[in-house]
Each structure stands twice: as structure tokens, then as C-alpha cells.
N, C-alpha and C positions, 0 to 999 in steps of 0.2 A: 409836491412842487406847486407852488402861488404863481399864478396870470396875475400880471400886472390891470391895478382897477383903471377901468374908463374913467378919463377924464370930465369932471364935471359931476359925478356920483358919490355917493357917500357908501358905497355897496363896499362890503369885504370883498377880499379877495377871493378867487373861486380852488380849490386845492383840488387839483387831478393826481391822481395816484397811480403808478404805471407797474402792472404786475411782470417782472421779465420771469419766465418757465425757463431754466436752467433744463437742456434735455441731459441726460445721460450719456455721455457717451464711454464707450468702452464696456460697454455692457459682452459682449462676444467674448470677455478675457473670463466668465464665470466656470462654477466646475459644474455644470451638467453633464456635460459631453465628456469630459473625463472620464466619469464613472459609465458611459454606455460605452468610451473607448477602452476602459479597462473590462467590462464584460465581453467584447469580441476578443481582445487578447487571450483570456481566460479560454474565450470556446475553442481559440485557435489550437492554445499549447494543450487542450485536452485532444482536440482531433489529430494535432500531431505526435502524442503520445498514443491513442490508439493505432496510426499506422505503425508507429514505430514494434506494436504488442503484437500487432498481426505478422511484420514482416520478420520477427525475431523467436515466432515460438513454433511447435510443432503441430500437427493437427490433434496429435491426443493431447496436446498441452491446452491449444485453444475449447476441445469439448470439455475440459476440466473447470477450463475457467468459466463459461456458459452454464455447466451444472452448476457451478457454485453460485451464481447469480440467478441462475433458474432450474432450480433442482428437479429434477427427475425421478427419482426415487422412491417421492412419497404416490405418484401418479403412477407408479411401474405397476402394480399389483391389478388394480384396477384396468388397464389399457393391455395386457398379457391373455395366457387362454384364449385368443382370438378375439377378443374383445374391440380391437383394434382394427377389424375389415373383415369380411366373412375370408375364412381360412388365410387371413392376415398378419392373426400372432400365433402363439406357441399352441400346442395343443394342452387341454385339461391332462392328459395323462404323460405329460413330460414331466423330468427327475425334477428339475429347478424350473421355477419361474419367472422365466426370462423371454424377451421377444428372442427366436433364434434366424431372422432372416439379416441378412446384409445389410438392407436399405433399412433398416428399424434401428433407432438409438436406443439406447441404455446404458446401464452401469455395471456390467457386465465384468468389464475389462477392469474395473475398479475396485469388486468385491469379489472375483473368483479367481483363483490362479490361473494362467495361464495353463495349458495341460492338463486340467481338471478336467473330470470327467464325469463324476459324479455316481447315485446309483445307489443300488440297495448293501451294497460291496463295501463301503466308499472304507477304505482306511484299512481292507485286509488283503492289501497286494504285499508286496516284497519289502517295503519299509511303512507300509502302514500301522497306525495306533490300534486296531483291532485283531492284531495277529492273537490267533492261539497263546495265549500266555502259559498255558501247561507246558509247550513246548518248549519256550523260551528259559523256564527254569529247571526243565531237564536238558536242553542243550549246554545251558550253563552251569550243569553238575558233571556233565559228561566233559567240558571242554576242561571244566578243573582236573578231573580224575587220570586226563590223558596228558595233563601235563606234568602230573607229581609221576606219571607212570615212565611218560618220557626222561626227566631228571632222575626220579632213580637208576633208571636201564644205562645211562649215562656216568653214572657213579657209582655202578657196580660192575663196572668195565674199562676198558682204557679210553673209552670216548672221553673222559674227564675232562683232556684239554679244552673241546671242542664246547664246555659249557660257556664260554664266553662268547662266541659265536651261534650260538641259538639264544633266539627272543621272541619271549610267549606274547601278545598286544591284543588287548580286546577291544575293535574296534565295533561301528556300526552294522558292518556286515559279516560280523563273526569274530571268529579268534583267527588270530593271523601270527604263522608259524614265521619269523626272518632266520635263515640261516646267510649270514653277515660275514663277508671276507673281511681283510684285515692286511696290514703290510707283510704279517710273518706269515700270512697264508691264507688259501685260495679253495674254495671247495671243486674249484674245477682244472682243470691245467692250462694254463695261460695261454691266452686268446683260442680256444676249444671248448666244444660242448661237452668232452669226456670228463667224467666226475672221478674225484682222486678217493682212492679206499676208503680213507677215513666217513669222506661223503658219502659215497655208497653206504657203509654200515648205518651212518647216520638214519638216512633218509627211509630206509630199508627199519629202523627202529619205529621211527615216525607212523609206518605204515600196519606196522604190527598194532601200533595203538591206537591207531583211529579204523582197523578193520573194522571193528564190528560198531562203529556209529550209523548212522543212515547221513548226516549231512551231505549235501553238494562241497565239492569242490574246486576253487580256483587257485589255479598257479601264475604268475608275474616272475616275470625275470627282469631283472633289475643291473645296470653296466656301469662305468666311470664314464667322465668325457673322454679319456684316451682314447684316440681314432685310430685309423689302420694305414699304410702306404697306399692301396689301391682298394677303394670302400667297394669297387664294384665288385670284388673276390670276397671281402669281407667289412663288416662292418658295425656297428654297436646295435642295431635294431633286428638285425642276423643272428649276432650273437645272445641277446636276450632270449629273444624268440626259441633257438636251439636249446638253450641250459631250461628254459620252462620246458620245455617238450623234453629233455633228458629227464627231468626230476618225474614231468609224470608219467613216462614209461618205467621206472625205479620203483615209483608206487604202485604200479601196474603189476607189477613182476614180484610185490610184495603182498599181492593179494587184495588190493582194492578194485572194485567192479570199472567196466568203461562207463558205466550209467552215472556212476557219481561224478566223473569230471564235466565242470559247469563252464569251464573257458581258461582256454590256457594264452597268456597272451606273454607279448615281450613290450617294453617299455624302453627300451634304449637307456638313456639318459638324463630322460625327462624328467624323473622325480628323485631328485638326487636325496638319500638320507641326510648328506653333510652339504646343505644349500650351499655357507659359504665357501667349498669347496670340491666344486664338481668332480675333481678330478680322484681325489681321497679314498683310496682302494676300499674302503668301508661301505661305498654308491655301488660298490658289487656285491648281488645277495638276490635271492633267490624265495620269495614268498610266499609260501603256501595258508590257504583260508579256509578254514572250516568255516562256511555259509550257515546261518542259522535257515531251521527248517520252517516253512512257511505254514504247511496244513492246507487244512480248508474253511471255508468259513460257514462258521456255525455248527464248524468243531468242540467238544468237549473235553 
């Protein structure tokens, strides 16, 4: 911008220059704050995703998750034996090494069955992996021998019919004898514990061939769902119960000791043969198990 020159001068004009400083405004609309407001959002949905983990899991669910983030495990060996408070942890001549008081954590619950017990024994009780094996392949020479013995005796007689209704099973806890009713016929006499002849010779065969084993035995009686008019006179878990305790008074009277019976029990209806059909005169049968023999351990 030119000032106009004084009159009467020969001077140029004088040029002032006017700086205008343009301020900023709207500076407030930047993303700084954005990103610190998106970091509290962030902390929020994580802090409400841990209440949500706390109020939704169980307490051995919650110690699982903590061990996985702060394991335990590698620190258990060292902190065990009392190591952990004078007479605080486990003692040096405990089976396993484990803290064993309440108040003490571990992974206990994580790596040992529940019901374990542990021990110098461990695996030679009744279904254990260290059973006597001698035994196990002479009870399973005996169980064959007594069944080709039973199937002969049966077809070299009139029991013939009845080989449809006997069935040899060799399950986990033995050989398991089923003598199996049927629509055309019944080992017992309808809604009774009396066993009908044929059953009698039956069972009375049964008993001739397993005399001279040593096994334990258990008997199960087994019913349809057929119920009764008046369950309080009679009724399916009555009636099981009865036919188990007829058969093993049968075997009794055939010359098998009282020492060898292990549990006679009745079952009702609960364990139907023909699931899809409870009621299927087949669900009536009558169990008998030669128990494998257990020993002792550190038998030969």
C-alpha cells in the first residue's frame, strides 16, 4: 500500500506492508482425541467382556483359565514336599506329588482321575491293567470249555429247543450266561418266580459245568415293562429280584458253594435287551456271570 507524498517534495512514496495472521480456526475438529476415544472404548468392551467371563463360567472353569495364563505346573514339583510352609505341603513319602490340603492349588483335578488313589497296587484291583494275566487266560480257557460243555449237554438231550434261548457274551467282567424268554416261551411261569422244568434242567446243567471253576458269581434278573394291577402285591423290580434269587438257589442245590455267589441283584426294566422296545418278552432273561478271578498282586 503507497501514502500519498507530501506536497512540495520530490520523496517517493513510502510502501507499508500489512501482514494479516489468518488464525486457525476449527482446529478442535482434528483426530487426536478419536484415537484416545477409541482406546477407552477398547478398554471398556474388554472389561465388559471379562465380567461377562466371570459371571458365565464355573469356578473350575475360571481355575483353568488362570492356569492357562499362569500355569502352575511347571512350579508344582518344587513348591510340593512341604516346601510350601513348614508342614504346609505334601509330605516326601506321599504316593503322588501333589499339594494335598484344601486351601493349596494345583492340578490335581486336571491330571488325576477323580477316585484315584494311587499306590504301590495301582492297576491290580478288579478291572485293573496289572491283574494276574495267568489267570485271565486260564479263566478264558475254562469259560470256552464250559460252554462247548454246556452246548453239548444240550444236544445230547431234549434241551435242543432251548439252544436259542441261551447266550454265551463275553464281556468285561466275565462270561455272561443270558437265558432269554421269547413270545413262545418263558423260563419262569408267568408273573412267578417258579422256574418251569425245562428251566430247572437247564440251569441245573449250567451248574454241573461251572462246579469245579473257582470264579465268583453274579446273577441279574432282568423283566419287560409290563406292570401289574396292584405294584404294591407285585411288581417288575420284585419280580426280578425273585427269578435272580430262584436261579441261585437252582445253582445252589446243583452243587455250587454259597462262597462263590458275588451279588444277586434284580434290575426291573432298566436295562431293556430290545431298547426299542421295552415291552418285547425278549427284556425277560435271567443273567448269570462268571466274574473273572482277580488274584493277588504280585502273583505269578
Amino acid at each position: 500500500m503507497a501514502a500519498r507524498a507530501p506536497h512540495g517534495t520530490n520523496q517517493p512514496p513510502r510502501i507499508i506492508y500489512k501482514k494479516v495472521y489468518v488464525k486457525g480456526h476449527g482446529g478442535h475438529h482434528g483426530g487426536a482425541w478419536k484415537v484416545a476415544y477409541a482406546d477407552f472404548v477398547t478398554a471398556m468392551m474388554a472389561f465388559f467382556l471379562l465380567l461377562w467371563i466371570l459371571g458365565a463360567t464355573t469356578e473350575k472353569q475360571r481355575k483353568a483359565l488362570a492356569d492357562y495364563f499362569a500355569p502352575t505346573l511347571v512350579e508344582l514339583k518344587q513348591n510340593s514336599a512341604g516346601s510350601n510352609g513348614i508342614f504346609g505341603g505334601s509330605s516326601i513319602t506321599d504316593k503322588d506329588n501333589y499339594p494335598n490340603r484344601a486351601a493349596q492349588t494345583g492340578t490335581r483335578s486336571m491330571t488325576v482321575p477323580i477316585g484315584a488313589t494311587g499306590g504301590t497296587q495301582v492297576g491290580s484291583g478288579q478291572k485293573g491293567s496289572l491283574k494276574n494275566q495267568s489267570l485271565i487266560e486260564e479263566d478264558r480257557k475254562n469259560f470256552d470249555a464250559m460252554k462247548r460243555q454246556v452246548e453239548a449237554a444240550m444236544a445230547s438231550s431234549k434241551m435242543a429247543k432251548l439252544a436259542n434261548h441261551v447266550r454265551f457274551i463275553q464281556t468285561r467282567d466275565g462270561m455272561r450266561i443270558d437265558l432269554v424268554d421269547d413270545a413262545d416261551y418263558s423260563m419262569f411261569a408267568l408273573g412267578t418266580t417258579q422256574l418251569v422244568v425245562e428251566a430247572d434242567t437247564l440251569i441245573g446243567m449250567i451248574a454241573t459245568s461251572i462246579a469245579g471253576m473257582q470264579n465268583p458269581i453274579m446273577i441279574r434278573g432282568h423283566t419287560d415293562s409290563l406292570g401289574y394291577g396292584n405294584p404294591l402285591d407285585m411288581n417288575n423290580w420284585m419280580l426280578s429280584s425273585g427269578r435272580a434269587e430262584a436261579t441261585r438257589r437252582r445253582l445252589a442245590t446243583g452243587g455250587i458253594p454259597e462262597a462263590r455267589f458275588y451279588r444277586i441283584e434284580g434290575v426291573a426294566d432298566r436295562e431293556p435287551m430290545i431298547e426299542a422296545n421295552p415291552a418285547d418278552p425278549r427284556n425277560r432273561r435271567v443273567s448269570i456271570t462268571l466274574l473273572w478271578r482277580t488274584g493277588s498282586f504280585g502273583e505269578k
